[in-house]
Each structure stands twice: as C-alpha cells, then as structure tokens.
C-alpha positions in Angstrom: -19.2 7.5 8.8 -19.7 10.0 6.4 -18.6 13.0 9.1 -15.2 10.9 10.2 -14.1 10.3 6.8 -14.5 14.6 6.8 -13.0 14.8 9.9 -10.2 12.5 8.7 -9.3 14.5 5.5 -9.0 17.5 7.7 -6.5 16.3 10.1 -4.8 14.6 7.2 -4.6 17.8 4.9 -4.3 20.9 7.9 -0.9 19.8 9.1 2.0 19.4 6.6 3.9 16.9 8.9 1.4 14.1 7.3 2.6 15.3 3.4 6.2 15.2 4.1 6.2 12.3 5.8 4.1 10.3 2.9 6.6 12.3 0.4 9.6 10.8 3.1 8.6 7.5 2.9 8.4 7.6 -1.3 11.6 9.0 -1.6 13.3 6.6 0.5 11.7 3.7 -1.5 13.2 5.7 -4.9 16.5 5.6 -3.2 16.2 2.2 -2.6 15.0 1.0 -6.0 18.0 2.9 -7.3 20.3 1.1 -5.2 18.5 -2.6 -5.7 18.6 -1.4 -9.6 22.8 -0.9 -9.8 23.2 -4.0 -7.2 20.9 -6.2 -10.2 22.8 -4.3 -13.2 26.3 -5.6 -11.6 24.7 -9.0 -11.4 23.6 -9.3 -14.9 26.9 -8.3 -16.1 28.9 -10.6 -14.1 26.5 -13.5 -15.4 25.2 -12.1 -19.2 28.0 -9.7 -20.1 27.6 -6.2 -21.3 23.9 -5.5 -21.8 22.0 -4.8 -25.3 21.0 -0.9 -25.8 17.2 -0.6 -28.0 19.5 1.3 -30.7 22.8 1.3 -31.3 25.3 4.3 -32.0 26.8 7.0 -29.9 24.0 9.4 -31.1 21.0 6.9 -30.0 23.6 6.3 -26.3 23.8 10.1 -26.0 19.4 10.5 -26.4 18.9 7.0 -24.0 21.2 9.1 -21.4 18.9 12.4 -22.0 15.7 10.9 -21.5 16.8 9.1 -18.1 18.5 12.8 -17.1 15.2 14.1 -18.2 13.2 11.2 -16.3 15.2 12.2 -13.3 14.5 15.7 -13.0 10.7 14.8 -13.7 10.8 12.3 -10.7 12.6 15.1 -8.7 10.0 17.7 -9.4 7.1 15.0 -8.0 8.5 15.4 -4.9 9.2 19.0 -5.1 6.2 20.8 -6.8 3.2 19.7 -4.7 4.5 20.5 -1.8 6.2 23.4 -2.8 2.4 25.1 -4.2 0.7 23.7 -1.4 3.0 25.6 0.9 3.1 28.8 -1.1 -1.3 28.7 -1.5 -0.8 28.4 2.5 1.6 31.4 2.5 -1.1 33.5 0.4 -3.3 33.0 3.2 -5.5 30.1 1.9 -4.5 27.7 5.1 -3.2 24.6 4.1 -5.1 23.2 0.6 -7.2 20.3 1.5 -6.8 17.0 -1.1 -8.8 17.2 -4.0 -9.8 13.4 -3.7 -10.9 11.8 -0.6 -8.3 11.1 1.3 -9.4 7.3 2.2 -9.3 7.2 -1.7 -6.1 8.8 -2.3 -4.0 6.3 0.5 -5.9 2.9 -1.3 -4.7 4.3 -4.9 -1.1 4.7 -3.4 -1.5 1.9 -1.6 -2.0 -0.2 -4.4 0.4 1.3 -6.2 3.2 0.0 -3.8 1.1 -3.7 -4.5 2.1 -3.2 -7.7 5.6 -2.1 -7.3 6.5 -4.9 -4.9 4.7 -7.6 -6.9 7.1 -6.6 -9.9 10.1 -6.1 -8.1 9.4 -9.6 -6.6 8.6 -11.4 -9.8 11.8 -9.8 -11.7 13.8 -10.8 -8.8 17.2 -10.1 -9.7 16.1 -9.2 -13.2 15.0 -6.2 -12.2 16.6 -2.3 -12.7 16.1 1.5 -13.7 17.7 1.3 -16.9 15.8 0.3 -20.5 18.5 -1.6 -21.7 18.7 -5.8 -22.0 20.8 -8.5 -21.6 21.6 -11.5 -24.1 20.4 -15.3 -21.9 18.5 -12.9 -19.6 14.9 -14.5 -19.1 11.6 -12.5 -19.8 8.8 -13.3 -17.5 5.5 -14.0 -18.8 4.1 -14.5 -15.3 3.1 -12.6 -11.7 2.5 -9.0 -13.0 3.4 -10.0 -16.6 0.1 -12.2 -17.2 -1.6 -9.5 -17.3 0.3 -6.2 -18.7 3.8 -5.5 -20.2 4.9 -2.9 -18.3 3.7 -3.3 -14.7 6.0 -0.9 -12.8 5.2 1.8 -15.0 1.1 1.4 -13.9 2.6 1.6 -10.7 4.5 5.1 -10.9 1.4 6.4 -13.3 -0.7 5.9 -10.8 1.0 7.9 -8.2 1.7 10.5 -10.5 -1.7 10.9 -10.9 -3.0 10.4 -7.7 0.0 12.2 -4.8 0.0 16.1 -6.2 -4.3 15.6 -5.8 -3.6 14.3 -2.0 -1.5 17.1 -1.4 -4.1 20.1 -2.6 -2.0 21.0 -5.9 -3.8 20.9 -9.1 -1.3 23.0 -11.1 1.7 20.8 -10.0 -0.9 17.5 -10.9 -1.4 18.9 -14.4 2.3 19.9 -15.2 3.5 16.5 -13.9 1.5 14.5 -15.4 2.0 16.6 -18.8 5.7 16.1 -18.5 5.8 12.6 -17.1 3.1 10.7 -19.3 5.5 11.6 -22.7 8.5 10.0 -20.8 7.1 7.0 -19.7 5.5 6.0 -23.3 9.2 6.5 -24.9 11.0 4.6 -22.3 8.7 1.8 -22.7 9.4 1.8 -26.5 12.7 2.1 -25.4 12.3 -0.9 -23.4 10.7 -2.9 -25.3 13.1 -2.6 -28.6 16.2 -4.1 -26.7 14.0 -6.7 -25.2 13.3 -7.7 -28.8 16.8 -7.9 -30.1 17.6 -10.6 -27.4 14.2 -12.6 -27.2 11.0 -13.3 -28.4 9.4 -10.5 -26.5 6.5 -9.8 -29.2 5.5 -13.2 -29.3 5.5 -13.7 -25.4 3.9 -10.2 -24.5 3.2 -8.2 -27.5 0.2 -9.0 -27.2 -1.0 -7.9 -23.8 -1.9 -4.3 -22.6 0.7 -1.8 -21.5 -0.1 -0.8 -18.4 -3.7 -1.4 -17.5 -5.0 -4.6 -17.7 -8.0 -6.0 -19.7 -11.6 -7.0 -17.5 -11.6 -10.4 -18.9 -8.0 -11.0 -17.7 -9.0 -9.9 -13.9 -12.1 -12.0 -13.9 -9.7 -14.7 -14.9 -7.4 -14.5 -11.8 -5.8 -17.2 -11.0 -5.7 -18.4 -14.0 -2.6 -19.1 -16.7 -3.0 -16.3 -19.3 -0.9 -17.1 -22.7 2.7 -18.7 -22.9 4.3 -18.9 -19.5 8.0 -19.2 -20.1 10.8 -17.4 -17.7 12.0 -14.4 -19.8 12.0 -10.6 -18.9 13.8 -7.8 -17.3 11.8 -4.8 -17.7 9.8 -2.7 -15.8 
C-alpha cells in the first residue's frame, strides 16, 4: 500500500497536466460563485432594497472597495504563483517539484473543502454572495454549517489556501499566500460581521460560536440542535 501511495504521488506530481487541471477545475468554481453571488445580490435587492454597508461614509465605501480589489488580486495570485514556481524550479533543472504533503492527503483536505463550500452555499441558498455587506428583513441562519462556526466559507477557502501551493511543490508561493491571504480574511469577516449586526441580532445568534474551526464537543454532538435555531444570515 505504502509503495502505490509513492507511486501515486509521482504520477500525480511529474506531469503538470494533473496541476492545471485541479487549478482548472477551482477556477471555474470561482467563476461560478461569482456569478451565483451577483445573480443572489440582484435578488436581495429586488426583495430587501439596497443593502446595509458595516460602516457608513464614502471613506469607509472607498476601503470596503480596496480590500475586495485587494482580496481579488490575492485570489488571482493562488492560481498563479504555485504553478508559476513549480514550473520555473522545473526550468532550473529540478524536474517537476513533487507535493510536500501526501498527495492522498492533499485531494481529502480539498476535497473537504468543496464539502464545506457546497454545504454553505446550500444552506444560504439564495442568501448567499461575495460581498460583506447585509440586507434589512434578510434572515441569518443559525443552522447547516452555522451550528457549528460563523463563518463557514471562509474555513473552506483557508483550507485550500493552506493546503493547494503544498500539492503543487511550492513552499515559497504557500508562505506568501497564506501571509497575504490570512490578514484579508480576518478583516472581511469583521467586515461581515458589523453589517450583519446593524440589521439583526447576529451576536446573540452566533457570537458566540467559533470563527472558522469548530469546537470537539460540537462534532461529537452531530446531529444534534446547537443553540437558537432561527432562519437569519447571509454571510459567508
């Protein structure tokens, strides 16, 4: 077993075909989010009216608008940077960098991540979208995902951040992303979590539940109702 999983991470990592076509597949799930995300915003303005920012002010617009710019570009370079260092160690004469975690690994952390992802988008339903900002009526969920952290679509992405540059044999591109990317994520969730507060009871409902990672005694309790269990949320 121990020689196929070897033999596995060799055919996985030689040939760049198998990167660009796990970095393919990603992409065209961003795309898609983006897409479901404008399709859900038009929705909720044709149902709530115009939506509630965390702060208010053109300066405070102008930053929000920044951070998701700068959120972009961050997102761009996941896709970019590994692949690009893997390809230029190859060029060096290195031969194509193997993955720096077992590969069977590496495909059940992604794989889960997706879980995640799906689970989220499928709780939020129509409630869920890209940007941070919230909408007056909107409800918050307290359930799927939600029972057990606030901001389960961010798990998701943090978990590929940390795990796709170590698939694809880049440890420089895994250090800088996840130096750049980390920062982002913690501010938009503030973000996030402000104008979900000026609209609803958000602290009371899921203040008091982890972030992103959720707490043993709440897994051992699958299944199980965890806290209030109302219909509220649009968040990621």
């Amino acid at each position: 077993m121990f020689a196929s999983t070897i033999a596995r991470e060799h055919e996985l990592s030689s040939p760049p075909m198998a990167l660009l076509v796990g970095a393919g597949l990603l992409l065209a799930q961003r795309m898609s989010e983006v897409a479901l995300s404008r399709a859900n915003v038009r929705r909720a303005r044709a149902q709530y009216g115009e939506p509630v920012a965390a702060d208010e002010g053109p300066r405070a617009a102008a930053q929000a608008r920044a951070h998701e710019l700068g959120l972009y570009g961050v997102h761009a370079l996941f896709f970019l940077a590994p692949l690009t260092e893997a390809y230029l160690r190859s060029r060096a004469g290195h031969g194509w960098p193997s993955p720096l975690v077992p590969v069977w690994l590496g495909l059940g952390l992604l794989a889960l991540a997706q879980w995640i992802r799906l689970r989220t988008i499928a709780t939020l339903r129509t409630g869920w979208r890209v940007p941070t900002f919230a909408f007056r009526g909107a409800p918050i969920v307290t359930t799927g995902p939600y029972a057990r952290v606030r901001h389960p679509n961010h798990a998701a992405v943090l978990l590929e951040f940390a795990v796709a540059p170590l698939l694809a044999g880049a440890p420089v591109s895994w250090l800088i992303l996840n130096l750049l990317h980390t920062p982002f994520v913690i501010a938009r969730t503030r973000r996030e979590e402000r104008a979900l507060a000026r609209v609803g009871p958000y602290a009371q409902l899921l203040g008091a539940r982890p972030a992103f990672v959720p707490r043993l005694a709440d897994l051992l309790r699958a299944g199980q109702p965890i806290g209030a269990s109302s219909d509220h949320k649009s968040c990621n």
